[in-house]
PDB file of N, CA, C, O and CB in Angstrom:
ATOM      1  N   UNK A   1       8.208   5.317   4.627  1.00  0.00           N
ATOM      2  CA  UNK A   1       8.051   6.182   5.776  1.00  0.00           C
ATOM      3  C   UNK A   1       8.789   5.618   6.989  1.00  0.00           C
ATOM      4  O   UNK A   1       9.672   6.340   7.451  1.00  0.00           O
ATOM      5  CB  UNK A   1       6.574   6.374   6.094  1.00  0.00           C
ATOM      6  N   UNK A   2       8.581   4.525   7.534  1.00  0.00           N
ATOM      7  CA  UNK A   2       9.884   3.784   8.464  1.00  0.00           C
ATOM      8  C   UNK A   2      10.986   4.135   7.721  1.00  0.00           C
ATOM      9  O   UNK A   2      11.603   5.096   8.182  1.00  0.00           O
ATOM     10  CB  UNK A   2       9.898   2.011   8.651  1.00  0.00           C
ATOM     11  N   UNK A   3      11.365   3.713   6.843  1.00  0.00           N
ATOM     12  CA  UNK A   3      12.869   3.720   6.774  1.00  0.00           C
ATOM     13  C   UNK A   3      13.455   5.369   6.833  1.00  0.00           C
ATOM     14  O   UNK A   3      14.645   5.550   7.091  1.00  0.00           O
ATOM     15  CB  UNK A   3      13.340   2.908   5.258  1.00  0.00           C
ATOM     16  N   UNK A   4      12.581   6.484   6.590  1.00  0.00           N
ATOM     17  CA  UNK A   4      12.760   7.720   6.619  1.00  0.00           C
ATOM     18  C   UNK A   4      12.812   7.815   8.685  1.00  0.00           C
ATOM     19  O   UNK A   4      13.854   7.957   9.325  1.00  0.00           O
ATOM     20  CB  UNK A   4      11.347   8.585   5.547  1.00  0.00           C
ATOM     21  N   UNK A   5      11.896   7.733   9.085  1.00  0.00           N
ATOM     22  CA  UNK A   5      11.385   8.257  10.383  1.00  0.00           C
ATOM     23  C   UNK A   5      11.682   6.848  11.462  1.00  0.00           C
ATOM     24  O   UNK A   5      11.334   6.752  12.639  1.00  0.00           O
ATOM     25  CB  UNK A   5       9.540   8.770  10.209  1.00  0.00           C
ATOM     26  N   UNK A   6      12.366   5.925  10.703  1.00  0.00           N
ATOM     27  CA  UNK A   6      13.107   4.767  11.947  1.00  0.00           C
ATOM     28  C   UNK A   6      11.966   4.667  13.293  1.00  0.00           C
ATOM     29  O   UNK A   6      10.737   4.721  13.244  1.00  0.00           O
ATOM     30  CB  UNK A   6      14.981   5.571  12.738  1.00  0.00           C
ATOM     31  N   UNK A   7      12.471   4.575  13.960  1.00  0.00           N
ATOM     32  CA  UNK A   7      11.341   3.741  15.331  1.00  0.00           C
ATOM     33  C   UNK A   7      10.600   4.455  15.521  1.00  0.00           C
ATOM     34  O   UNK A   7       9.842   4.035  16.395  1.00  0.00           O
ATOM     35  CB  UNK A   7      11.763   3.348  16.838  1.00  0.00           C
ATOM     36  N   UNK A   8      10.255   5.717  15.060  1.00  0.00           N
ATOM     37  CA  UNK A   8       9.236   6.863  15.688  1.00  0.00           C
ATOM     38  C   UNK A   8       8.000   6.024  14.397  1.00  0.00           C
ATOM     39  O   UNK A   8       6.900   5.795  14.900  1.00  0.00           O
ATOM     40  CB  UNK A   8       9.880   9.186  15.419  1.00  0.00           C
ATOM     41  N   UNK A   9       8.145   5.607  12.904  1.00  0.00           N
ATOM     42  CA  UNK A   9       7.302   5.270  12.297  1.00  0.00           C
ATOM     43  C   UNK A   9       6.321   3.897  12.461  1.00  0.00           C
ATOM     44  O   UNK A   9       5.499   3.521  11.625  1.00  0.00           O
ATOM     45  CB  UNK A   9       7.871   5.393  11.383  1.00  0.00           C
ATOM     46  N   UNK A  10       6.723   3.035  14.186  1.00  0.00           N
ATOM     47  CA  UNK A  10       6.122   2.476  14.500  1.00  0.00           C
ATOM     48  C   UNK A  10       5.252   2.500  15.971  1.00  0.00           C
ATOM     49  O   UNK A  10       4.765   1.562  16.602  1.00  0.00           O
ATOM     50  CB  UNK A  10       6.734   1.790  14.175  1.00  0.00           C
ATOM     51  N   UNK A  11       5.261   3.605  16.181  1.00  0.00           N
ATOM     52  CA  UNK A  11       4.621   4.464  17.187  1.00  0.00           C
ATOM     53  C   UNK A  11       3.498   4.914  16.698  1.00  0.00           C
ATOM     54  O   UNK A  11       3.401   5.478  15.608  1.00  0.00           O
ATOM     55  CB  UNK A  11       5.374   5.548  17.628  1.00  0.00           C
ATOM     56  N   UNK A  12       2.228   4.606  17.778  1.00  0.00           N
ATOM     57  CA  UNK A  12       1.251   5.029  16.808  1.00  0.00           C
ATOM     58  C   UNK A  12       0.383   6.550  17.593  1.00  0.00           C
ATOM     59  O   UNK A  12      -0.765   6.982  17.497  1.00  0.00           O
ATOM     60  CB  UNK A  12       0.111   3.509  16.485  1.00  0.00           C
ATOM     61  N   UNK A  13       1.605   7.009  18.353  1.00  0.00           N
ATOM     62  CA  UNK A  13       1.655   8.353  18.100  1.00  0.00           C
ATOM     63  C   UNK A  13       1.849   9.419  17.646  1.00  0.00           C
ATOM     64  O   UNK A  13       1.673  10.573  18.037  1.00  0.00           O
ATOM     65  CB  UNK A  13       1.778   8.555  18.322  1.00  0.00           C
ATOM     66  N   UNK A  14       2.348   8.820  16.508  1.00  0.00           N
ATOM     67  CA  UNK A  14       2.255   9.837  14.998  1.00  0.00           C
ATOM     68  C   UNK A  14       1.814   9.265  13.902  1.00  0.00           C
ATOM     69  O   UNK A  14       1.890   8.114  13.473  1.00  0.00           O
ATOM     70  CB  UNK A  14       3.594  10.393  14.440  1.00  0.00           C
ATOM     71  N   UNK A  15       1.329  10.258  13.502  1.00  0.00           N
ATOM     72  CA  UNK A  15       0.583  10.111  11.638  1.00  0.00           C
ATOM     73  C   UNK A  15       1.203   8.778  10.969  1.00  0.00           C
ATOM     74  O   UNK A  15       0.733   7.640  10.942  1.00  0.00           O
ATOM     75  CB  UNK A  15       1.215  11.714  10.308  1.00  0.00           C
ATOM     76  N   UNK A  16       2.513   9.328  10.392  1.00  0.00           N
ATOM     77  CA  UNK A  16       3.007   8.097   9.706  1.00  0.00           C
ATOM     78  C   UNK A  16       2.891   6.745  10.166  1.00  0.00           C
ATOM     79  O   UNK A  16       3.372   6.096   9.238  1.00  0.00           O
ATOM     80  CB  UNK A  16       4.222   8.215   9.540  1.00  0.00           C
ATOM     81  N   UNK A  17       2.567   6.018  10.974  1.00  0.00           N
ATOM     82  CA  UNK A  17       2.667   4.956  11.754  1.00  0.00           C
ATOM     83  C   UNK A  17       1.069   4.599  11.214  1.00  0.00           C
ATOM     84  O   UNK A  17       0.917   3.483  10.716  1.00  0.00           O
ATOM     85  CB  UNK A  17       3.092   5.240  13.498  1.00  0.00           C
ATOM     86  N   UNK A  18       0.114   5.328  11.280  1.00  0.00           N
ATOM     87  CA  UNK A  18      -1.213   4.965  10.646  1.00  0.00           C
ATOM     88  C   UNK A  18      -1.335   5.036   9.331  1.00  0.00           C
ATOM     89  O   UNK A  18      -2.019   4.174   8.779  1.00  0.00           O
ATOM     90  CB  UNK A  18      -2.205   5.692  11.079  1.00  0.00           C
ATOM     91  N   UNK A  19      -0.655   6.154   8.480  1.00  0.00           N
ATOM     92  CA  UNK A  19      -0.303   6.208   7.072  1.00  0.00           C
ATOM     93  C   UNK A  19      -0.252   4.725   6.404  1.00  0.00           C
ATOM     94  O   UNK A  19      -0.996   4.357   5.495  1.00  0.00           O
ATOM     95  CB  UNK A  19       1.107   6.947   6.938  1.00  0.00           C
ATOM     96  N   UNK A  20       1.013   3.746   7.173  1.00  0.00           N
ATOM     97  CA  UNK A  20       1.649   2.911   6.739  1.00  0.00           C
ATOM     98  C   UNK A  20       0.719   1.775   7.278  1.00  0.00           C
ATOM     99  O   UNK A  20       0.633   0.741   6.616  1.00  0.00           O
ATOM    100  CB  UNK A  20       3.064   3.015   7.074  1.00  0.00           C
ATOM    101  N   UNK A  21       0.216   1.872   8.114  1.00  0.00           N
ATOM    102  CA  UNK A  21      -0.680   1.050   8.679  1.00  0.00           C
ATOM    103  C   UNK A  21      -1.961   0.940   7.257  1.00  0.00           C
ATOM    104  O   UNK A  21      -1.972  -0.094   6.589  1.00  0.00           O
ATOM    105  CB  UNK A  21      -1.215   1.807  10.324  1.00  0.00           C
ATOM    106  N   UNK A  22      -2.892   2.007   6.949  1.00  0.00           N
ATOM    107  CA  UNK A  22      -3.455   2.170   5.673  1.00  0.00           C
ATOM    108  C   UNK A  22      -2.897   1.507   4.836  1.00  0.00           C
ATOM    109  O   UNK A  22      -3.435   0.440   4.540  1.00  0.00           O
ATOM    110  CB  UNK A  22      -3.504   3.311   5.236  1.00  0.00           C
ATOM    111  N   UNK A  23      -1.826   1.830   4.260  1.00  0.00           N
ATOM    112  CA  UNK A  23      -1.486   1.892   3.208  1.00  0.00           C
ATOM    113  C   UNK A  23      -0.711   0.353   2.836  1.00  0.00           C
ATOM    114  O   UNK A  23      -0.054   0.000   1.857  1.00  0.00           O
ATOM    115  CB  UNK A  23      -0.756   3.161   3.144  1.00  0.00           C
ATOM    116  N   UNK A  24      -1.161  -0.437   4.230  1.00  0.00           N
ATOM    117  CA  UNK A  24      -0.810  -2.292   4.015  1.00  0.00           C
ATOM    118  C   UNK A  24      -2.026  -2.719   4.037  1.00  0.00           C
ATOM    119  O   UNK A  24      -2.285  -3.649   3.273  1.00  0.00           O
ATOM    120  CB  UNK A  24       0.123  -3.262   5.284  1.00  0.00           C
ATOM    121  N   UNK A  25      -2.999  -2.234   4.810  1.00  0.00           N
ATOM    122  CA  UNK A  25      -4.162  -2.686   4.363  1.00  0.00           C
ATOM    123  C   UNK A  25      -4.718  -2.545   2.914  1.00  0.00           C
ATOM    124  O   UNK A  25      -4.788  -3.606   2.294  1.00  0.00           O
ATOM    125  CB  UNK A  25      -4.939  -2.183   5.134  1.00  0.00           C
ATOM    126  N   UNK A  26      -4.968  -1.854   2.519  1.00  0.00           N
ATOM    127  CA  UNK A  26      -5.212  -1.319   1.072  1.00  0.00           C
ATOM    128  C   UNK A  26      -4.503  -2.413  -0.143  1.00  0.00           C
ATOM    129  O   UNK A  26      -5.045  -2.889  -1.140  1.00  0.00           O
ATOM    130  CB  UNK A  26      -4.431   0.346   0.974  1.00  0.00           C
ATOM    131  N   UNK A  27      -2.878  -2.622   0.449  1.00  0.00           N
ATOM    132  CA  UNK A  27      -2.602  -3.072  -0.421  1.00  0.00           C
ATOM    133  C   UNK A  27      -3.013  -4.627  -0.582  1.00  0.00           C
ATOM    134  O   UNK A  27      -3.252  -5.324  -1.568  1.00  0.00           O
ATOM    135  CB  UNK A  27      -1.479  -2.720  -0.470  1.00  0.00           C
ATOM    136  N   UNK A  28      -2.991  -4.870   0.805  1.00  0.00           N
ATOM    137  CA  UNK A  28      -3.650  -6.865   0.946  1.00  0.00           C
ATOM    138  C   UNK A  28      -5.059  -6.649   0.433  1.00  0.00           C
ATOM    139  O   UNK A  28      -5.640  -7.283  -0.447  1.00  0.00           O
ATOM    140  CB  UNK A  28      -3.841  -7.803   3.024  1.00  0.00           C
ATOM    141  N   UNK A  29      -5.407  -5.833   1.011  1.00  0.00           N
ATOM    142  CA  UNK A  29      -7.300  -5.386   0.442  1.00  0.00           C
ATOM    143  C   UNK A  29      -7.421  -5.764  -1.241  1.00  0.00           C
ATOM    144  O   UNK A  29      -8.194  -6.578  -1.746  1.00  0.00           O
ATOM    145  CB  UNK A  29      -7.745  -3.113   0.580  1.00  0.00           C
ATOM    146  N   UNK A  30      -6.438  -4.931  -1.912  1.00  0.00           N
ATOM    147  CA  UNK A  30      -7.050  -5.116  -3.461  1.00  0.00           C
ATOM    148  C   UNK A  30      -5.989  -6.150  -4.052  1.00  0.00           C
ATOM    149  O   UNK A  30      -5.545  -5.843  -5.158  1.00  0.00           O
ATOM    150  CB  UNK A  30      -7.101  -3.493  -4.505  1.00  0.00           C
ATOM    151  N   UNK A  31      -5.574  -7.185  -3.549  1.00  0.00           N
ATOM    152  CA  UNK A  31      -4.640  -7.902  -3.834  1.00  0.00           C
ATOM    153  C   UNK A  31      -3.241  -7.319  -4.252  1.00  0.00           C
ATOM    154  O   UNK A  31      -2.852  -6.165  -4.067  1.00  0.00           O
ATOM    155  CB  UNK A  31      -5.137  -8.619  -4.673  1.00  0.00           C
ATOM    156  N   UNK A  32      -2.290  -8.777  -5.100  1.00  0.00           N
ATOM    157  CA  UNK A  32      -1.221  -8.459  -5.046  1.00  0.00           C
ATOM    158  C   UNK A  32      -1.254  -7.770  -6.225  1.00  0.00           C
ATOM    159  O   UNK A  32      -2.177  -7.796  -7.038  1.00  0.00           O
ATOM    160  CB  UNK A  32      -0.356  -9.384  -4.814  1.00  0.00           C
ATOM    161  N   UNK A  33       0.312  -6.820  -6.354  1.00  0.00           N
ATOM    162  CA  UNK A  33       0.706  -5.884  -7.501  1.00  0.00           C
ATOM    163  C   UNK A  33       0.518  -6.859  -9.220  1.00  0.00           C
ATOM    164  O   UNK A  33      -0.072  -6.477 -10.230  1.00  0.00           O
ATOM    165  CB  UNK A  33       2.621  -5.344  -7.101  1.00  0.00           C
ATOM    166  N   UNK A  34       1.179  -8.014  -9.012  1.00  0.00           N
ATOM    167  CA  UNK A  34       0.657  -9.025  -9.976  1.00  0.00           C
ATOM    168  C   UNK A  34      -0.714  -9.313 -10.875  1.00  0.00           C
ATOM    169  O   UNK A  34      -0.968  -9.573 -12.051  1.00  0.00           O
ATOM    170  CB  UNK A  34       0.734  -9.942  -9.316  1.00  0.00           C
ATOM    171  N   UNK A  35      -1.248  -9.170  -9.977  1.00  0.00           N
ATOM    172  CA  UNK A  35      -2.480  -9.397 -10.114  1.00  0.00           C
ATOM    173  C   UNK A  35      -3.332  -7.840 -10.556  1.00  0.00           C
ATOM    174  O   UNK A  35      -4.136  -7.614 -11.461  1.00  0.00           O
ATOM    175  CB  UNK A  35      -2.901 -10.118  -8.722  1.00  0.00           C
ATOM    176  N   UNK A  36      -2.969  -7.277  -9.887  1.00  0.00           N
ATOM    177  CA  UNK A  36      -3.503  -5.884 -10.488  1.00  0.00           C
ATOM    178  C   UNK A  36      -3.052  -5.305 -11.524  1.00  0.00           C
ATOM    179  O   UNK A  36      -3.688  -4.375 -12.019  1.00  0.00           O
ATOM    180  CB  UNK A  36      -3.411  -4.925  -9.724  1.00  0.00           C
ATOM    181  N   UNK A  37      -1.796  -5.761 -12.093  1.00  0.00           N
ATOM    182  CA  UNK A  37      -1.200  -5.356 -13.479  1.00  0.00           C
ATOM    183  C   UNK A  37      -1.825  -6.269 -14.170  1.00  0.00           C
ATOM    184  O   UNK A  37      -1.663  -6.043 -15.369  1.00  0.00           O
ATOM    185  CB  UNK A  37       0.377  -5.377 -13.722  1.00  0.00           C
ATOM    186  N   UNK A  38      -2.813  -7.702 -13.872  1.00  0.00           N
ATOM    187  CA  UNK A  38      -3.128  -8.304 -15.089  1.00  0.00           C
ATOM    188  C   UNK A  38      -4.550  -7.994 -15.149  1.00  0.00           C
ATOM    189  O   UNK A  38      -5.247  -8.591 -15.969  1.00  0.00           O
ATOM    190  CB  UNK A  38      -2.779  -9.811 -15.192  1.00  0.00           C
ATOM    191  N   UNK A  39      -5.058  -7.119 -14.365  1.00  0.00           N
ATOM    192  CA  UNK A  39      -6.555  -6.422 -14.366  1.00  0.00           C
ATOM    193  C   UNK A  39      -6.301  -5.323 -15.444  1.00  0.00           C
ATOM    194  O   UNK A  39      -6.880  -5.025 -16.489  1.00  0.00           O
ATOM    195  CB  UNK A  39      -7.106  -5.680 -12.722  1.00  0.00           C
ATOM    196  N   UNK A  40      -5.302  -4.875 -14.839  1.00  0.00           N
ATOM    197  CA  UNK A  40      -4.803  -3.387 -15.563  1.00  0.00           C
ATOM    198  C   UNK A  40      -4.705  -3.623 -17.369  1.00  0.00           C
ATOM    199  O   UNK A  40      -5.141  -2.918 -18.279  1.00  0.00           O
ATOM    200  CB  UNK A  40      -2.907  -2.899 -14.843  1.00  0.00           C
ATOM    201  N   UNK A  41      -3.972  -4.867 -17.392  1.00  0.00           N
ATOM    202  CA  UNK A  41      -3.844  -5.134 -19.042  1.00  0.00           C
ATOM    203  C   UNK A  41      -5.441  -5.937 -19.395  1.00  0.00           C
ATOM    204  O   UNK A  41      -5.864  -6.028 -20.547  1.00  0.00           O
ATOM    205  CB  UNK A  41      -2.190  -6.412 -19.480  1.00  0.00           C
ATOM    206  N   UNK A  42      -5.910  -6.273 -18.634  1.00  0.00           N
ATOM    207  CA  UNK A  42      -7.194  -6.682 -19.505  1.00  0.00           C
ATOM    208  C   UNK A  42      -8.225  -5.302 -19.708  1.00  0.00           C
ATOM    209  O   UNK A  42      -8.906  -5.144 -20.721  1.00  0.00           O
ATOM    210  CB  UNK A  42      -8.114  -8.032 -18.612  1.00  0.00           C
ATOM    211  N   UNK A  43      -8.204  -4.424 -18.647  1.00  0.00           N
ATOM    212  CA  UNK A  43      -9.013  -3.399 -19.004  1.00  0.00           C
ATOM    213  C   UNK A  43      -8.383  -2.546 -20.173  1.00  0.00           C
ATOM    214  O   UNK A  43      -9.039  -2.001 -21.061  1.00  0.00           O
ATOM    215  CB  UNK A  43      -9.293  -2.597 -17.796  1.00  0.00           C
ATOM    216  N   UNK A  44      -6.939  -2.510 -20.032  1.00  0.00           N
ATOM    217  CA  UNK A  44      -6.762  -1.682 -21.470  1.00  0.00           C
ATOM    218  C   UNK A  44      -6.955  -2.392 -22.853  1.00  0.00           C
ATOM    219  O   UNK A  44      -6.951  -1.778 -23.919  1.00  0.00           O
ATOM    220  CB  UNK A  44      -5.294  -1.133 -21.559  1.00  0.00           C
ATOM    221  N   UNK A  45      -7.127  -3.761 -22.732  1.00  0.00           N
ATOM    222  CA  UNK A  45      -7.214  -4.717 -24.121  1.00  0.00           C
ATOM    223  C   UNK A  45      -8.350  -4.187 -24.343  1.00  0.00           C
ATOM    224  O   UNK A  45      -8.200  -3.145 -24.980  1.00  0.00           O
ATOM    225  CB  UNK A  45      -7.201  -6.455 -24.132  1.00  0.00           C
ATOM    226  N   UNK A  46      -9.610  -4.453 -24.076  1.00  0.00           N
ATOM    227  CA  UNK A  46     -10.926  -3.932 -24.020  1.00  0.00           C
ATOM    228  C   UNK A  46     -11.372  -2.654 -24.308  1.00  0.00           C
ATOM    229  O   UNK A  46     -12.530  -2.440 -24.666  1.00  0.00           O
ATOM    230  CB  UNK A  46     -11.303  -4.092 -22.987  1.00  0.00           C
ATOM    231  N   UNK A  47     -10.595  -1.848 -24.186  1.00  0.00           N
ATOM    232  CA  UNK A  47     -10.705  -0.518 -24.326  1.00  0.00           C
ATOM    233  C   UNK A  47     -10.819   0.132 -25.777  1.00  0.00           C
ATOM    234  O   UNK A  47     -10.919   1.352 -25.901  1.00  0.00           O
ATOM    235  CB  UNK A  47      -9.634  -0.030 -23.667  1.00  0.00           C
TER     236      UNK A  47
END
């Protein structure tokens, strides 16, 4: 969304600027992508 909407996407007078704001929290929140692909393969082993 920054790289689409450049300096307006760090203004947090529009949507996207909180979007992206979310959407870094979330990702530090449930850890790294690493780590969630090795959740991901233990729940499907189990399955």
């Amino acid at each position: 969304a920054i790289q689409i909407h450049g300096g307006y996407g760090y203004l947090s007078d529009f949507p996207v600027e909180r979007i992206y704001r979310d959407v870094r929290v979330t990702q530090i929140y449930e850890g790294t992508s690493e780590v969630q692909k090795i959740l991901i393969g233990r729940a499907l082993g189990q399955a």
